[in-house]
C-alpha positions, 0 to 999 in steps of 0.5 A: 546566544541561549547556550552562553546565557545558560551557562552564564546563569549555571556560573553565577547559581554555583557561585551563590550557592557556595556563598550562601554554603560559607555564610550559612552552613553550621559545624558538624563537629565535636563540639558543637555537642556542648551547650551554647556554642558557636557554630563554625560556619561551612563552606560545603558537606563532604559528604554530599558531593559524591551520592546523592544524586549524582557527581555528575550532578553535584558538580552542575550545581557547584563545581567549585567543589571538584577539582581535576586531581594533578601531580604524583602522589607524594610521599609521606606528609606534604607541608601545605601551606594557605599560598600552596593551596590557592595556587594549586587551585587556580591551577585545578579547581574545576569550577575555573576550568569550567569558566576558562573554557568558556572564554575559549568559546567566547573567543572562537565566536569573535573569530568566527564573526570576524571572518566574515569580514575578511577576504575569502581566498580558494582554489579549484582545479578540475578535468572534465571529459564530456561529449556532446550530442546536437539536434541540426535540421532534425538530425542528431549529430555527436560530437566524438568525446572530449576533455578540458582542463581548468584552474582558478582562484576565487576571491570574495570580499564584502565592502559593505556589510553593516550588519556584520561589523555590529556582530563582530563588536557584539561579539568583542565584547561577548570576549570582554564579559567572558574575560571578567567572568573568568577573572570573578571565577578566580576570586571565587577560587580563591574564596572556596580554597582559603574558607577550607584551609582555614577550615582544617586549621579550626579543625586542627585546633578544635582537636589539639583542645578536645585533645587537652581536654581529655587529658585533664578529664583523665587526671581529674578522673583519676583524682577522684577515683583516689578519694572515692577509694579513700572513702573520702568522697562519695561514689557518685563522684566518682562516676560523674568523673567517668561521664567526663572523661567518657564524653571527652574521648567522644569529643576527640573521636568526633573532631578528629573524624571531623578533621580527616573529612574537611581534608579530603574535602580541601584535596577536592577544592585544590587538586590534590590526590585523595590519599595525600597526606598534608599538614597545615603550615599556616594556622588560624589566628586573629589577625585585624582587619585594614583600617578602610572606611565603608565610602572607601571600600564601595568605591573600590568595589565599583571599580574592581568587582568583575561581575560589574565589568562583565555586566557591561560588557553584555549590556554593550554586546546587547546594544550592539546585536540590536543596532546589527538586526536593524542594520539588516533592512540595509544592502550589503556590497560584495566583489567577487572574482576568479581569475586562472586557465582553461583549455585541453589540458594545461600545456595548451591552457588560455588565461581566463578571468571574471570580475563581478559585484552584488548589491543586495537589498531586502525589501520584504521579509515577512516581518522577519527582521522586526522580529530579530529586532525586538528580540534583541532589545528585549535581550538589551533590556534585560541586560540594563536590569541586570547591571543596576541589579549588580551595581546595587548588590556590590553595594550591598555586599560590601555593607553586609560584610562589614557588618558581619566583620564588625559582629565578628570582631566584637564575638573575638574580643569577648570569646578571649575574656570569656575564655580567661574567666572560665579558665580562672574559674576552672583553677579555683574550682579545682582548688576548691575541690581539692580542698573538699571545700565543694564536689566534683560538680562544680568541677565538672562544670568549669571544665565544661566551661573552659570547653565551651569558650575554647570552641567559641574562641575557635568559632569567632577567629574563623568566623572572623577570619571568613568575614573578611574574606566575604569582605574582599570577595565584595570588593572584588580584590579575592586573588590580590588581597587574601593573605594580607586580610588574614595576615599571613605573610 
């Protein structure tokens, strides 16, 4: 019991934590050197999950991040798409593996109850060679030696056993909840896959930008080194031109390195080998989210969230172990029997049977059994705070979502004006420099802009994007849901 509650406890600690890494976590990417932009959440640090302390130790903390690699090393660039990486994870991710496993064990432990319940069927042959020496009047007499031979069957049946027909049903829905857990475990992979797939399509975005962005950094350098040459400009024109382009060429290094780590990041999540090359097949877009109202979406979430399901399966488990240590002040009924031959050997054995019956009734243990029982309630009340704590997070989840989704929605509409607008005033601003109605500051300035509400842009679709994954995550439909939220067909 200890044991599964453990690993239970480590399950649902990797779990939150891998949210509170998507909801929480800030960009490390090239942009977020500009001014007043928004930083992409992440869903995890590649570089964390290999050192510091340990892999070992990582993994304990959260292995949805690790993966079993799977599958040849295919040659040059794999096309990768969103349905292809939340497959390969359902099939790879450790943090599943780790939970299949663990419904393994909660079926073998069923079986193992259950067995005590059933008949017990062996069989026993044996040949002993013996002689004997007795005591007459004083005297002692040996018998000359001699052998026997015997062969039996041995059959043991419990006809009464309350105490262990309530473990057998605590151990049943031991099986249910590790079910729910194993199915909640593949909406979380499926919540880690997609957030980095969609991850390395921001990255890829961000990198075709900081990519334009460069080129018209290098045009506009160019222009002004032609009027700085022509005197018709003065010098710090042109070296403020050069501080441009300079920070551009920054920008691509950066997202580009940025890129290749969240992709060696995806390999870890899905399975795939380290140094396979991969494109991206689906990109990021801004896709609305279904028309649902809230009432709707908490019931939904009452009924198809696992960790509710697998909450009151343990709650049951729980009242059953207390009902079978109560059972135990009651007496158990068992049959047993053997039936088979004996005799010098077995062409000359003589048949031979025993049937017998044992009732057994405790009547002092040392308070032993009131001990088992309060122990188990306590484990019983525990579980009955646990379910109402979860009923009232799936509540909470489920409202916290839609407000980050609202919030994100709004962010999408007005990072697409502003990306207008500073796109608007980055051609007046460069007619006007042209014109030499004005410096390269102004210039500079609406480059910077555009820069900065391109990777807002980015920012608030992937915020978006992540919002309504949290979202079906808090309904509990992950697996069933995911590409129809993001709209991809």
């Amino acid at each position: 019991m200890t044991k599964t509650v453990l690993k239970r406890s480590l399950g649902a600690a990797a779990a939150l934590s891998l949210f509170n890494l998507l909801a929480q976590g800030q960009s490390t990417s090239s942009t977020s050197l500009l001014p007043n932009s928004i930083n992409t959440p992440r869903p995890f640090d590649p570089g964390s999950n290999t050192t510091n302390p340990s892999a070992l130790a990582e993994q304990a903390q959260n292995p949805y991040l690790g993966s079993v690699p799977t599958g040849a090393l295919v040659p040059g660039v794999l096309p990768l798409s969103l349905r292809d990486a939340v497959s390969r994870a359902l099939r790879a991710n450790l943090g599943l593996i780790d939970t299949e496993q663990g419904y393994a064990e909660a079926r073998a432990a069923r079986i193992r109850a259950f067995s005590t319940l059933l008949p017990q069927l062996s069989a026993d042959a044996a040949q002993d060679y013996r002689n004997l020496v007795e005591n007459t009047i004083g005297i002692n007499a040996t018998i000359a030696p001699y052998n026997y031979e015997t062969a039996h069957i041995y059959l043991s049946q419990r006809i009464v056993d309350v105490r262990a027909m309530h473990e057998v049903a605590a151990a049943k829905k031991g099986v249910d909840a590790s079910n729910a857990e194993f199915i909640d475990a593949r909406n979380i992979v499926v919540l880690a896959a997609t957030s980095s797939y969609l991850l390395v399509a921001a990255g890829q975005v961000r990198l075709d930008t900081a990519k334009a962005q460069l080129a018209t950094a290098v045009a506009t350098d160019q222009l002004v080194r032609d009027r700085v040459s022509h005197e018709v400009s003065p010098q710090i024109e042109g070296i403020r031109a050069e501080v441009v382009r300079r920070s551009a060429e920054q920008r691509v290094a950066i997202a580009s390195a940025t890129l290749e780590k969240d992709k060696l990041a995806l390999t870890r999540i899905i399975g795939l080998p380290i140094a396979q090359e991969f494109l991206l097949v689906d990109a990021l877009v801004y896709a609305p989210a279904p028309d649902q109202s809230l009432d709707q979406l908490i019931v939904i979430a009452r009924g198809q969230r696992q960790d509710i399901k697998a909450a009151v399966a343990r709650l049951e488990a729980a009242n059953q172990t207390v009902k079978a240590q109560s059972a135990e002040r009651l007496p158990t009924l068992e049959v047993k029997a053997n039936a088979g031959e004996t005799g010098f050997n077995y062409a000359r054995s003589i048949p031979d049977y025993e049937v017998g019956a044992r009732i057994s009734l405790p009547i002092f243990t040392g308070r032993r059994i009131e001990a088992d029982v309060l122990s188990a309630k306590a484990v019983l009340h525990r579980r009955q705070a646990e379910l109402s704590d979860i009923q009232a997070r799936a509540v909470y989840d489920v409202r916290t979502a839609m407000l980050d989704l609202r919030a994100a929605e709004t962010s999408v509409e007005v990072s697409g004006e502003n990306l207008k607008l500073a796109k608007e005033g980055l051609r007046q601003a460069r007619d006007r420099f042209e014109n030499g109605v004005t410096n390269s500051v102004d210039l500079v300035q609406a480059q910077q802009d555009v820069a900065e509400a391109e990777d807002n842009r980015v920012a608030s679709i992937y915020s978006h994007s992540l919002a309504k994954l949290m979202l079906i995550r808090a309904t509990g439909s992950a697996e069933t849901d995911y590409l129809t939220y993001l709209g991809v067909r």
